[in-house]
Structure formats: structure tokens, C-alpha cells
C-alpha positions, 0 to 999 in steps of 0.5 A: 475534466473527469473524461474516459480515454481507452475505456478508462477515466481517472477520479481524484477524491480528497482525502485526510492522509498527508499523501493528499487526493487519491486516484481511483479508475472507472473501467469500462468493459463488459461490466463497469468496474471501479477501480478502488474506492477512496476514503470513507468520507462524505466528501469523498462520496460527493466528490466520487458522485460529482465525477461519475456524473460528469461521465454519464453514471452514478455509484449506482451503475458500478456492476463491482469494485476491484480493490489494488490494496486494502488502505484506508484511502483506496478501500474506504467508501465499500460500505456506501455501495449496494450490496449487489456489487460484488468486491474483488481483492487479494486474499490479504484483504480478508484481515483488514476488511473484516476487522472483527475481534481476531484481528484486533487481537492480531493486530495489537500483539503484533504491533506491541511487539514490534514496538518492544523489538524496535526498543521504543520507550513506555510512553511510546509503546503505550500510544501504539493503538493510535496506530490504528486510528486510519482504520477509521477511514476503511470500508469494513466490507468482506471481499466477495471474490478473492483474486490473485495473479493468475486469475481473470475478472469478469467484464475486464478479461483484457486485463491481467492481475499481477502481484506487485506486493511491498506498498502493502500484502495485499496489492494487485496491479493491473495490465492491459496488453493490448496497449501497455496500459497498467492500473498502478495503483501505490505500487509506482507513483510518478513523484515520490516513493510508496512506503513498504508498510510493515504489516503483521503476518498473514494467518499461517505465516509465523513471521512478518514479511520484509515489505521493502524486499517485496518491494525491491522485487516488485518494481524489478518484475514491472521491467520485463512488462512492456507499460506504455503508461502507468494510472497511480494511485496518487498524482501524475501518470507515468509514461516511462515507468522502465525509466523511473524503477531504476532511478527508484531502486537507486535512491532507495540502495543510497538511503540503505547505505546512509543508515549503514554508516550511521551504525557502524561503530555503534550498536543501535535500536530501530528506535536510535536509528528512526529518530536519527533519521526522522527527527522532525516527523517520527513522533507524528508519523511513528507507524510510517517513519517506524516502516521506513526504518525497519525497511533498510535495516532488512535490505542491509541485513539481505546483503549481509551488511549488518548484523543483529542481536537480541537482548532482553526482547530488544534487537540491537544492529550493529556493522 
């Protein structure tokens, strides 16, 4: 049952990704604040309705919204809120909650020349807008107050903001110091590990990020953060999350050396390297299992592990 414990309830709302339900945050302080908003559904927003009335409120009584990222299962219901409820975010959130000509523009060159670079074949470059059909699930809403670490929300000032990029540019987490409790997000989740999605660059950076980097780095910043409990953006809360980051650092170090053997000897494309690793799902989930790939290849590349060339467009690595 839908109850607030500590000033915070947990919703869980269906949505129509593989990662199933996803959880957003009630938050109760000097304003009453939600916590992400779900997918744009209208199964969502009942769900989203049922539960706040199980806790004496409904989308009505929220005062804001504070977003941990911009995905579409996190950002999407935005536009069903009053305009009056103001929206914070990372600055990163701007590109993809304003998705006007620009950034289809950005996003589609952006994209065709990651699939050229990665040596996908025609027929997969050319099916790269599905890449984008998610984006059907997102608010497009502008922020109306940009947040960073750093800064402090109105009405929840007990909370600190922390950067923990890598999932996506633009995630924020969230930490209550007088009990150790962190509102998650996608940044650390209690069953499985978040993808570090490749995302084009933000507007002034001439290169992409390297998000599993991000990442790595992220999760390392959580250990000296003293959490007592965890609230994720999917499934179970954690209780040990400075037990379960080197577990997850670890697995990820070992899947990075898997993919180091497959190339040594060999000269292989991000394309050679995805479909040896996802044969079953990278025609499926390209754009996720693409992430993935690219991900490894630039950690082993950070170590010095491997090396790349470039060759009529296409990035070929090699060990």
C-alpha cells in the first residue's frame, strides 16, 4: 500500500519500456514535491492519480516537480501538470524537453554518425530515427528552474542535489543528511545495472561524453556519502548501496575484459563487437545494446587496453 514514511511515499506506475514499472517520489516538505513523473500514458496517470489518493492528495496538490533525469519513463506525464507547477532539472534536460526543430536536427546527425563510426550496414543506418520513437512517451515541457549540484530546491532544503551523471547527462540525485536517505534515481538500482546511455553532446561541447566513465565515477562518489537507504527509480530499495557499488564496479571491470579477448588478434567495428555480444537482442534493442558496446570499448581505451583507427569514416579496435 501507497504510505509516506519520513516525508516520503514510493509510486510505482506501469510503463511501456522492457525495464517495466517505474518509481517516482512524493516528498513532503514546505512544498509538496513529486519526484519524476512517469511515463506519458494514460495508464500512468491513473495509476499516478490512484496512488496520491490513497495519500490524501491528487496532481493537483503537487506545488513542483523535480526531475532525476529527462527519460521518457521518468520525464514523460509534465504536460498533464498545471502550469503553475514549476519544473526543476539539470540544465541538460532543456534539449530534450524542448524537442523543437534544433534538436531533431542535432539529434539525427548526431546519431547517423555514430551508426557510420560504429560500421553499422545501410539497412541499419537507415532505420536509426526508430531510435527515437521513446521520445513519444516524454513531456515536452521546458524546465522552469534549472538546478545543479550545488544549489537548493525550495520546500525541500533538507535535501542536497548531487550530480551522479553516466545513466544520462542530465541525472541528479538526491540526499537527505539527517537520515542518510538518497532519492536514486537510475543512477543505482537494487537488481541489475543502469545502462550509461550514449547521448549527443550538450550545446557547446564538440565531442560526446563517454557515459560508462561518468558513470564509473559517479557510483565511486556515492562511497564517501554516508546512505543509509537508497529509493530507485526501478524495483527494490537498497540498504547497502556502499556494498553493492563495488560488486557493480566489478562486474562491469570483467564484462570490459570479456570484450578486450574478443578483439585481441582481431581488428573489429563497434558493429562486430555488439552483435558478438547481444546476438540475440541488438537488432531489437540497437540503440541500448549500441550503448552498452560503446561504453567498454571507452573504458578499455582509458586503460590503455586498446587502440583505435579510423578508416574511410569507420573506427576500427584492435589490441
Amino acid at each position: 500500500m501507497t504510505t509516506l514514511v519520513n516525508d516520503i511515499a514510493k509510486i510505482t506506475l506501469s510503463t511501456p519500456f522492457a525495464v517495466g514499472d517505474v518509481n517516482v517520489y512524493l516528498v513532503k516538505g514546505d512544498a509538496l514535491t513529486l519526484v519524476d513523473a512517469g511515463p506519458l500514458t494514460d495508464t500512468a496517470w491513473v495509476q499516478l492519480t490512484e496512488q496520491l489518493s490513497l495519500l490524501g492528495y491528487t496532481p493537483q496538490d503537487i506545488e513542483q516537480i523535480v526531475l532525476t533525469h529527462h527519460h521518457p519513463d521518468h520525464a514523460g506525464l509534465l504536460d498533464r501538470f498545471s502550469s503553475s507547477v514549476k519544473i526543476y532539472g539539470h540544465p541538460y534536460n532543456k534539449f530534450w524537453l524542448d524537442r523543437n526543430d534544433h534538436f531533431h536536427e542535432v539529434y539525427d546527425r548526431f546519431f547517423h554518425q555514430l551508426a557510420i563510426q560504429s560500421g553499422l550496414p545501410q539497412e541499419y543506418v537507415r532505420a536509426i530515427h526508430k531510435f527515437k520513437s521513446p521520445l513519444k512517451f516524454m513531456g515536452n515541457r521546458k524546465l522552469d528552474i534549472e538546478i545543479k549540484e550545488g544549489d537548493v530546491i525550495p520546500g525541500m532544503e533538507e535535501w542536497t542535489i548531487i550530480e551522479t551523471l553516466g545513466h544520462a547527462q542530465s541525472h541528479l540525485s538526491f540526499y537527505r543528511e539527517s537520515d542518510g536517505t538518497l532519492i536514486a534515481g537510475d543512477h543505482i538500482l537494487a537488481n541489475i545495472s543502469p545502462n550509461p546511455l550514449i547521448e549527443p553532446p550538450f550545446e557547446g561541447e564538440l565531442e560526446r561524453s563517454k557515459p560508462l566513465l561518468q558513470y564509473n565515477a559517479s557510483l565511486k562518489k556515492l562511497l564517501d556519502i554516508p546512505i543509509s537507504l537508497a529509493y530507485t527509480g526501478h524495483g527494490d530499495n537498497i540498504t547497502d548501496v556502499h556494498g553493492l557499488i563495488p560488486k557493480r564496479l566489478g562486474k562491469q571491470d570483467e564484462r570490459a575484459r570479456g570484450v578486450l579477448e574478443m578483439i585481441k588478434g582481431n581488428r573489429l567495428t563497434v558493429f562486430d563487437i555488439c552483435k558478438t555480444l547481444f546476438p540475440t537482442v541488438y537488432q531489437k534493442e540497437l540503440g541500448l545494446t549500441l550503448s552498452e558496446t560503446i561504453g567498454q570499448l571507452d573504458y578499455l581505451e582509458s586503460l590503455h587496453y586498446i587502440k583505435i583507427e579510423c578508416h574511410e569514416g569507420i573506427y576500427y579496435y584492435f589490441a
